[in-house]
C-alpha positions in Angstrom: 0.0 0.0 0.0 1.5 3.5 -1.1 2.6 5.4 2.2 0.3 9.1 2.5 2.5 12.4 2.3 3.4 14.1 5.2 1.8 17.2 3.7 -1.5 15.2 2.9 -1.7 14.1 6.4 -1.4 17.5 7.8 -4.1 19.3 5.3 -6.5 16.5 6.3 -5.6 17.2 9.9 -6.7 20.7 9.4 -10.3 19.0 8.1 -10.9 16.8 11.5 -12.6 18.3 13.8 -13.5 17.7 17.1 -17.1 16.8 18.5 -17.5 18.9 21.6 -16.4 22.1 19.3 -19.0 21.0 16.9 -21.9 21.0 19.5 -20.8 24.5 20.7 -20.2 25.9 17.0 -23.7 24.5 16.6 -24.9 26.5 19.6 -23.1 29.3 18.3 -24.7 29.1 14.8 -28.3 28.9 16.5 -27.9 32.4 18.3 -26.7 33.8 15.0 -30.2 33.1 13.3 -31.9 34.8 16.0 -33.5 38.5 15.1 -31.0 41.3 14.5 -31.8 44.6 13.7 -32.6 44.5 10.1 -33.5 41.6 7.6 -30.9 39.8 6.1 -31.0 37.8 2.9 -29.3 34.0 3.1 -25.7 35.4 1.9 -25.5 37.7 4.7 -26.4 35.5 7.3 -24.4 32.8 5.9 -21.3 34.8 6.4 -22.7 35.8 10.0 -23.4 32.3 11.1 -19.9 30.9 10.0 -17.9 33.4 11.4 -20.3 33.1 14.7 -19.9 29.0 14.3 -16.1 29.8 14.3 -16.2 31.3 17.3 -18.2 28.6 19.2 -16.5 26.2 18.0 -13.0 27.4 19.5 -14.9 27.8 22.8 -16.0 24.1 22.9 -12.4 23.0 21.9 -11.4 25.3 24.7 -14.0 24.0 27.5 -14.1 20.5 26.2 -10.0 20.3 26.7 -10.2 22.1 30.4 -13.1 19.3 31.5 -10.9 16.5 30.0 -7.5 17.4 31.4 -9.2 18.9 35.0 -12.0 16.3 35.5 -12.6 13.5 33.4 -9.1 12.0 33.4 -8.6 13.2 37.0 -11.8 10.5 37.4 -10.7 8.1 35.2 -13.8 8.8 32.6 -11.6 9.7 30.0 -11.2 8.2 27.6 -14.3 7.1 27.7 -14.7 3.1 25.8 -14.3 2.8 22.2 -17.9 2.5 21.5 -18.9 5.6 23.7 -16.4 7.6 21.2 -17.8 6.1 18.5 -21.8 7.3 19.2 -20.5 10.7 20.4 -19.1 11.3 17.0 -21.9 10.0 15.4 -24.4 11.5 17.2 -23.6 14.7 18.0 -22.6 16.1 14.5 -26.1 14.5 13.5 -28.0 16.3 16.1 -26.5 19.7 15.2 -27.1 19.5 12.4 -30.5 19.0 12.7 -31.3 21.7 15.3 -29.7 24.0 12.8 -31.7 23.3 9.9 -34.8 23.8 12.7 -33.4 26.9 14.0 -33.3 28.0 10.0 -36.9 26.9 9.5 -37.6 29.5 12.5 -35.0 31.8 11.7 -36.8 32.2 8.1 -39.9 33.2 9.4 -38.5 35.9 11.9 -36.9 37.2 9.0 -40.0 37.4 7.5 -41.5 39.5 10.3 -38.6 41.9 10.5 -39.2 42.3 6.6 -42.9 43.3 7.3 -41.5 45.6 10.5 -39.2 47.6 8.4 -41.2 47.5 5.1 -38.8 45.4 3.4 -39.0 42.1 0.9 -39.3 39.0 3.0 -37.3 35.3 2.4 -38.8 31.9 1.7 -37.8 29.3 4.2 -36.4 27.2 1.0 -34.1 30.2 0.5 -33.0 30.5 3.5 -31.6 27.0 4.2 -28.8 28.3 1.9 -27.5 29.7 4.5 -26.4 26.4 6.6 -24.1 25.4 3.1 -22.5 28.7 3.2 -21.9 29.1 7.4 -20.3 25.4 7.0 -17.8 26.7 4.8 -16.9 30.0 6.3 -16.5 28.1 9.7 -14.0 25.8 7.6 -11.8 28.0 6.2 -11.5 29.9 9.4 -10.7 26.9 11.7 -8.2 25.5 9.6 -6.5 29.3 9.2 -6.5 29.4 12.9 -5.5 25.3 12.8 -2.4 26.2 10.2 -0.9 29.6 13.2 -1.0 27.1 15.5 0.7 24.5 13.7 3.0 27.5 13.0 3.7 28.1 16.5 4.5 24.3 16.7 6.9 24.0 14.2 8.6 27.3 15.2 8.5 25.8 19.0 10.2 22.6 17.7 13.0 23.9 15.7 13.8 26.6 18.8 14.4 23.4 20.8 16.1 21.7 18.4 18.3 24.5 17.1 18.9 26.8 19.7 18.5 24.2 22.9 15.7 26.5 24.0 13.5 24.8 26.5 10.5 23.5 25.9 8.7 25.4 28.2 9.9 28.8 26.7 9.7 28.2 23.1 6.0 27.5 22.7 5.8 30.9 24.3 8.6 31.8 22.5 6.7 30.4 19.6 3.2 32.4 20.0 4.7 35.7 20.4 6.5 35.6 17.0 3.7 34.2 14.8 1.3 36.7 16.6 4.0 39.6 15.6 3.9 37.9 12.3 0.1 37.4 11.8 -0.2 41.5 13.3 2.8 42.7 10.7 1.3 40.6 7.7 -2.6 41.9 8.9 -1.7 45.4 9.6 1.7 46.6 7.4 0.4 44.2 4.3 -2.9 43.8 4.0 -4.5 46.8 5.8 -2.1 49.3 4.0 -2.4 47.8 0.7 -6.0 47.1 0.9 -6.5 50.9 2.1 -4.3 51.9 -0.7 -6.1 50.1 -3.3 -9.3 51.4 -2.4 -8.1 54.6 -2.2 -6.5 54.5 -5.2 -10.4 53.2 -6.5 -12.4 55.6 -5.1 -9.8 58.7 -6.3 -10.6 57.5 -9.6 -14.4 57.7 -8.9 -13.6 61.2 -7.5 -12.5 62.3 -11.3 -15.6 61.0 -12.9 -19.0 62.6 -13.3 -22.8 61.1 -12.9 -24.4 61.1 -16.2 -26.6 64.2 -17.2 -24.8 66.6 -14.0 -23.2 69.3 -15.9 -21.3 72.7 -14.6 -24.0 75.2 -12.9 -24.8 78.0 -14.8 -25.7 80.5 -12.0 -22.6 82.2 -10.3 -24.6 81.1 -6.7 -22.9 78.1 -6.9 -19.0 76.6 -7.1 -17.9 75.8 -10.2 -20.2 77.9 -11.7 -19.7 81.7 -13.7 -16.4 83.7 -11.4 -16.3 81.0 -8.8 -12.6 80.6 -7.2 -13.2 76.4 -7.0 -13.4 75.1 -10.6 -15.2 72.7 -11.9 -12.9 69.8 -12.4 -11.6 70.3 -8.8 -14.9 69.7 -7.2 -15.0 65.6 -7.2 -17.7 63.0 -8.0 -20.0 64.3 -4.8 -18.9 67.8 -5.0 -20.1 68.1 -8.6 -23.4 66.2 -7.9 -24.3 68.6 -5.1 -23.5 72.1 -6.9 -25.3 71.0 -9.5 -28.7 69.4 -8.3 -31.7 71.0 -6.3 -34.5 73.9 -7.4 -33.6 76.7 -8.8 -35.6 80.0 -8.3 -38.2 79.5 -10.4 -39.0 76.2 -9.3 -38.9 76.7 -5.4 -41.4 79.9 -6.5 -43.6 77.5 -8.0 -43.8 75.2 -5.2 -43.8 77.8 -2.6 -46.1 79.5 -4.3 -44.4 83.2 -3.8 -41.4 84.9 -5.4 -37.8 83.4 -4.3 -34.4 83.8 -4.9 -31.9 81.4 -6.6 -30.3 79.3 -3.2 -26.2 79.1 -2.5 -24.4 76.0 -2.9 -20.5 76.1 -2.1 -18.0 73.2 -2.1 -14.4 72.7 -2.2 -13.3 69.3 -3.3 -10.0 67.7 -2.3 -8.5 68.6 -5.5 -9.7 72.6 -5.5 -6.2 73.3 -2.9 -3.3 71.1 -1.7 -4.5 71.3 2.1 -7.3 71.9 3.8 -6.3 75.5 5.2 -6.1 76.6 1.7 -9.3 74.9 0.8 -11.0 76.3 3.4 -9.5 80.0 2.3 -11.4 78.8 -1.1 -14.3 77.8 0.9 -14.5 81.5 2.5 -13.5 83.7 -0.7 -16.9 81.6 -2.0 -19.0 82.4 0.6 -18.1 86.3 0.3 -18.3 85.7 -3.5 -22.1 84.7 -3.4 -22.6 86.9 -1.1 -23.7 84.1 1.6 -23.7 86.2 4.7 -26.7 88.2 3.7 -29.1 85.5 3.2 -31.3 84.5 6.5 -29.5 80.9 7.1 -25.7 79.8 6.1 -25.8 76.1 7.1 -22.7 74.2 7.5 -22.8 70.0 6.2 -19.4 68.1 7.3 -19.7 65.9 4.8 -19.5 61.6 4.7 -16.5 60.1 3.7 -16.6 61.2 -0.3 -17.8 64.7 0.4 -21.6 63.7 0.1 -24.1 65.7 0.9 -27.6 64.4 1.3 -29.7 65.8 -1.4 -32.7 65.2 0.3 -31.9 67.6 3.5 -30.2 69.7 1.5 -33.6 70.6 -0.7 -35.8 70.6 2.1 -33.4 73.8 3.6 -33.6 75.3 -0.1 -37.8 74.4 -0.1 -38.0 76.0 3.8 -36.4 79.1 3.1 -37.6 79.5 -0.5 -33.8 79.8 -1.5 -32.4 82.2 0.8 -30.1 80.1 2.0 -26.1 79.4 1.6 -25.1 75.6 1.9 -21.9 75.3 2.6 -19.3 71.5 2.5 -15.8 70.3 1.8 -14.6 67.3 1.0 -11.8 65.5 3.3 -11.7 61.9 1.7 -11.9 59.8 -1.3 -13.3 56.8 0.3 -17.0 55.7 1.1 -18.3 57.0 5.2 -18.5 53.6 6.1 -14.8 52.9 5.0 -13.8 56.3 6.4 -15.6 54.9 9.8 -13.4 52.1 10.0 -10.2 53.5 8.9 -10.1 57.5 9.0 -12.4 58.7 11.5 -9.9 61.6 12.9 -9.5 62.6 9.9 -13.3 63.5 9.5 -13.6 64.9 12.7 -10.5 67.4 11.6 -12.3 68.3 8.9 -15.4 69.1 10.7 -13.3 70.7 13.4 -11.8 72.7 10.8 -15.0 73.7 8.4 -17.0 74.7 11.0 -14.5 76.9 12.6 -13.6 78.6 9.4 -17.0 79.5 8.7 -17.9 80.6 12.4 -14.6 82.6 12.5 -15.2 84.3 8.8 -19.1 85.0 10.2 -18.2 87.0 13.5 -17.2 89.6 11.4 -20.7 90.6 10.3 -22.6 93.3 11.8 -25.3 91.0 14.7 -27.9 92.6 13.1 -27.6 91.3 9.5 -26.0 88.2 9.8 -27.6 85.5 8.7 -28.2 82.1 11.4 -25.4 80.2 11.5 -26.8 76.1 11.5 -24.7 72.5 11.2 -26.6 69.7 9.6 -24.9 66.4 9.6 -25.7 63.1 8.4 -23.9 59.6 9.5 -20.0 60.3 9.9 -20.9 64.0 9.2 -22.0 63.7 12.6 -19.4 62.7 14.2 -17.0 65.3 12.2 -19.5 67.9 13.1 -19.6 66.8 17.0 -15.6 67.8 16.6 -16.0 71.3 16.6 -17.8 71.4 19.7 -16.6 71.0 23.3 -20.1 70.0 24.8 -24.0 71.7 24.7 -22.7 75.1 25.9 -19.8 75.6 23.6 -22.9 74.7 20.7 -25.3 77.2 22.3 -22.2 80.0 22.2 -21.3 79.1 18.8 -24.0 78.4 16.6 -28.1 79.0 16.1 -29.2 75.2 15.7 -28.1 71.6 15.0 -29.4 69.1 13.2 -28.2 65.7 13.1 -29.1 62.8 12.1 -28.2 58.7 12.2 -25.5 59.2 14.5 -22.9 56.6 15.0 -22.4 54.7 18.8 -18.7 56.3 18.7 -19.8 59.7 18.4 -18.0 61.2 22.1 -21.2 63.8 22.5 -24.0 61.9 21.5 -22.7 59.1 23.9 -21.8 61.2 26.9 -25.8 62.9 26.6 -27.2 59.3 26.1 -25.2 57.8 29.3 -26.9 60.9 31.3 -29.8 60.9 30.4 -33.6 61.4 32.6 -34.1 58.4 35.1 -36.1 56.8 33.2 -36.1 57.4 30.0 -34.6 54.6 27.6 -31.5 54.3 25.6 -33.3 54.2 22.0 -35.2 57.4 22.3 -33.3 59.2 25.7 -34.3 62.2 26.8 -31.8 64.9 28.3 -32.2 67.6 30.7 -36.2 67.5 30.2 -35.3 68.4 26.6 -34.7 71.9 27.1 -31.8 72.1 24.9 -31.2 68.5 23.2 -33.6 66.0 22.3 -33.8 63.1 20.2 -36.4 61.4 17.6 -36.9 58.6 16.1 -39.7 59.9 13.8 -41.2 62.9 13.0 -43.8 62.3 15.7 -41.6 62.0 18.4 -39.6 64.9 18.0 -42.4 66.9 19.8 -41.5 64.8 22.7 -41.3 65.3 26.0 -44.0 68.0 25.7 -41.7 70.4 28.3 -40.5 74.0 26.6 -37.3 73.7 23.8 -34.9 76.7 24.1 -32.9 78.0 21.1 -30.9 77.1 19.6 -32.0 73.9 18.9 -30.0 70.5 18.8 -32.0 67.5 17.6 -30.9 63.9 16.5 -32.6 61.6 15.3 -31.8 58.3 15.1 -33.8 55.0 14.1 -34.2 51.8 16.6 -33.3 49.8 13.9 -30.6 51.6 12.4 -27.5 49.6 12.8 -25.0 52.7 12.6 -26.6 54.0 15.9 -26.2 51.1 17.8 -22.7 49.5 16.8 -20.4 49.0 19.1 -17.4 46.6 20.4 -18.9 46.6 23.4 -22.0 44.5 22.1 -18.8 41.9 22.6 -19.1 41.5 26.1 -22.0 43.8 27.4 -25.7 43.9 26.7 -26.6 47.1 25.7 -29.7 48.9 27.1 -31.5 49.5 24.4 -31.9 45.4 24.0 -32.7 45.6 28.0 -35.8 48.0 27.6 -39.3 47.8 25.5 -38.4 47.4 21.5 -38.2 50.6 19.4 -41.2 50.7 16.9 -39.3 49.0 14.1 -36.8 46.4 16.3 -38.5 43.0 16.9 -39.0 42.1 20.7 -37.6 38.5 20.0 -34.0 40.3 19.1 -31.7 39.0 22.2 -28.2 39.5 22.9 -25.7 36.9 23.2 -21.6 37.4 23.9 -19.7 37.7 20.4 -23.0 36.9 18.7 -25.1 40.3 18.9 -21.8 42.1 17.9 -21.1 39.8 14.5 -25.2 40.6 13.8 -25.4 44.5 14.2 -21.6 44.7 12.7 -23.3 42.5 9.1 -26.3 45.1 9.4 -23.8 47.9 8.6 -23.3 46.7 5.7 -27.3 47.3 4.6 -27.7 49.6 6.4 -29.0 52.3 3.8 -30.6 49.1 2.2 -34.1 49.1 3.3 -37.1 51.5 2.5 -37.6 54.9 4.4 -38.2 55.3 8.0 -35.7 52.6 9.0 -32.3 51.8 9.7 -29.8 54.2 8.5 -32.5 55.5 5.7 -34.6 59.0 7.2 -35.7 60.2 4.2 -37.8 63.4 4.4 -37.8 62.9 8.2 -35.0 65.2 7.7 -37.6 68.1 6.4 -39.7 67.8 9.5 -36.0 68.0 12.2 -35.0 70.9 9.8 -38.1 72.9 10.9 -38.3 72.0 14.2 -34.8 73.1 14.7 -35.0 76.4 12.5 -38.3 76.5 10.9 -39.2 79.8 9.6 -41.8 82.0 12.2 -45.5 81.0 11.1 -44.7 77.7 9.3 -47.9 75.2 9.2 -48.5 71.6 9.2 -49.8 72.5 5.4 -45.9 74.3 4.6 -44.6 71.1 5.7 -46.6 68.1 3.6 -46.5 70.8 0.4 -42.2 70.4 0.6 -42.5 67.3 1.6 -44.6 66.0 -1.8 -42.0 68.1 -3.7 -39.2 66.7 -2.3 -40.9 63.2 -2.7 -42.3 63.8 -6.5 -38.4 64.1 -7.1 -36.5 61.7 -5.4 -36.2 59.6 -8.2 -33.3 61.7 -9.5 -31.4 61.8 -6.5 -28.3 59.3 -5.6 -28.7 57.4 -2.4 -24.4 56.8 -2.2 -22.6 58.5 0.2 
């Protein structure tokens, strides 16, 4: 009979697996399928539940070795008979994998509901059983990466020893420390840098391209249009999609019903001045240019990640104030806000730091009298880099006339702090602070109104979905259950969503990825429930109920035209 390779031997080795890590990579794959925040279709949760299954099964490898070595063989039950072995191989792989296909048959319909919660398409249970397939082979390939360090470690122990007469009981150490430097250098130094190199290399390219039909403004109101000091070319993919969308004149006159005037739009791009002090002189020369510091509001957007600008909030500010108005953004980043999250978020909180600043700095100059109000609207990461230019509630009060943001992420320092102190009482998903005198949040338009108590100017209002997974994110979901999965359900969260160690953290972190990806009104999707936190915050003296649904049907007969990236 031909002898095996060595090499053969150990790649099947990497295959075998062990039976009491099957039970708990089982267990592991169960809480997976349990309700997360927002539907997910088979691929997603097949990903989820195999890196979930991963994880459990490196936990039951871990407890079923401590009860060997500590108990069983202290007792003289291990190894348990031949035949014993035999059924527990047998048996347990069979059982998980029928609870699992059970728990899929279960998990289908609860995805079904969270469809119909959030308005979303629903999954047949046929469909969903995909998901077991795909978990098995995720679960795979990571236990036999994790199987092939520590073989690493082995081998590196071994020839330690054998080499360099190193003991034993130092080299394994010995061992672990230099593959884990290794594994860090390769992760980090290689694959991080390049990966973030490449796609920023990608998106840069984006940045030079323009959406079909946007062309150069015609009107001198906006960058890149007749005199402006930021060309054309300079502004970037979003840049050039924002200065050239939204209602003129003539058609916020016909919606308003009453003569307006044509609404400011400035931008600098990454490519309109080598650094961002020069593009923020660009930014200012712009604002004087268009004269923005004589119309009634000059709102500053810290943009997400590729400079984009919701086009949604920023028409419902041009519909409120029937175009006098001055918008004003900057770009700080060629990659995508949820990219920008992972990777770069000082860098957008510089940039809001710095925008926000310049403006404020540029508007103290003007007479009290004339000036126009000085607003921040931010969206996602905008946020977050708006949040940077302000050292807490006061400092917001001092600086500027009102604040709206909205879909805040968990790692946003101010919206944390005011959500951690917030009324006895009052839960996590919709907190109120200070009896809402200054800050509140919403979740929808109904709730902004909420608690009923007096509002001061100015204004600060989030607003923030139960289900939207960028609000509640966080590496603590690792290890600590959160509140908001401690109190009553938000409208659109199912009350069967639970939280389980490691688990709870892989689900919310996989919503990310969709978030934007479901209809209006949920997760990180607010649609015109920006229009109705716009007026609340700095709604014009006698605005109606009848103002508000007139913009709103505007806005809404044209958002087929608008981009949803940001």
């Amino acid at each position: 009979m031909r002898e095996r390779h060595p090499l053969v031997g150990w790649a099947w080795g990497l295959l075998r697996l062990d039976y009491t890590g099957i039970a708990f990579a089982a267990l592991f794959f169960c809480w997976s399928l349990t309700p997360s925040l927002l539907p997910r279709d088979w691929l997603f949760q097949g990903l989820i539940g195999g890196i979930t299954a991963a994880i459990g099964y490196g936990v039951g490898t871990a407890v079923g070795w401590a009860v060997n070595r500590f108990l069983l063989s202290r007792l003289g039950w291990w190894p348990p008979p031949a035949k014993v072995q035999l059924t527990l191989k047998i048996a347990v792989p069979t059982l998980s994998l029928l609870v699992s296909v059970g728990m899929l048959i279960a998990a289908a319909a609860w995805q079904r509901e969270l469809a119909a919660l959030t308005d979303a398409e629903g999954t047949t249970t046929t469909g969903y059983l995909r998901t077991l397939l795909l978990s098995m082979v995720v679960a795979a390939l990571i236990i036999s990466l994790w199987r092939v360090l520590r073989d690493l470690v082995r081998l590196i122990a071994r020839y330690l020893n054998r080499w360099l007469k190193v003991p034993r009981s130092a080299a394994a150490p010995i061992g672990v420390v230099l593959v884990a430097f290794l594994t860090y250098t390769v992760v980090t130094d290689v694959l991080f840098d390049a990966t973030y190199a490449a796609i920023n290399s990608a998106f840069s390219l984006q940045n030079d391209t323009t959406r079909e039909g946007v062309t150069a403004p015609d009107e001198p109101e906006r960058s890149g249009g007749p005199g402006s000091y930021a060309s054309w070319e300079s502004l970037g993919f979003e840049g050039r999609n924002f200065v050239s969308r939204g209602m003129h004149a003539d058609e916020l006159a016909a919606v308003n019903g009453k003569p307006a005037v044509e609404p400011i739009r400035v931008y600098a791009g990454l490519e309109t001045a080598d650094d961002t002090d020069a593009r923020l002189d660009v930014v200012i020369s712009e604002l004087e240019r268009t004269g923005a510091f004589e119309r009634s509001v000059l709102v500053v957007i810290p943009t997400t990640g590729t400079g984009w600008v919701n086009p949604t909030a920023a028409e419902a500010i041009e519909l409120v104030h029937n175009g006098d108005s001055a918008l004003v953004a900057s770009q700080y980043s060629y990659l995508p806000s949820w990219i920008s999250f992972l990777a770069d978020r000082d860098k957008a909180a510089e940039a809001g730091r710095a925008l926000i600043g310049r403006v404020h700095e540029r508007w103290l100059r003007e007479p009290v009298e004339t000036r126009p109000k000085l607003l921040v609207y931010g969206e996602s990461l905008g946020t977050q880099a708006g949040e940077a230019a302000f050292d807490g509630l006061g400092d917001i009060r001092e600086t500027v006339d009102g604040v709206l943001w909205v879909g805040p992420p968990n790692a946003n320092p101010l919206w944390s702090r005011l959500v951690a102190r917030r009324d006895l009482g009052s839960p996590q998903v919709e907190p109120v602070y200070s009896d809402g005198l200054v800050v509140r949040f919403a979740n929808d338009a109904s709730s902004i109104a909420n608690p009923p108590s007096p509002w001061m100017t100015p204004r600060v209002l989030y607003i923030q979905h139960p289900s939207d997974p960028v609000v509640w994110w966080s590496p603590d979901l690792i290890f600590n259950r959160p509140d908001w999965l401690s109190e009553a359900p938000g409208a659109d969260r199912l009350p069967s969503m639970r939280w389980f160690p490691f688990v709870t953290f892989w689900q919310v972190a996989a919503d990310l990825a969709n978030a934007a990806g479901v209809p209006d009104g949920h997760g990180h999707n607010y649609g015109t429930t920006v229009l109705d936190g716009w007026i609340a915050v700095a709604g014009p003296d006698g605005w109606t109920v009848a103002d508000t649904e007139r913009v709103r049907a505007a806005i809404e007969a044209r958002a087929g035209t608008q981009g949803p990236e940001k």
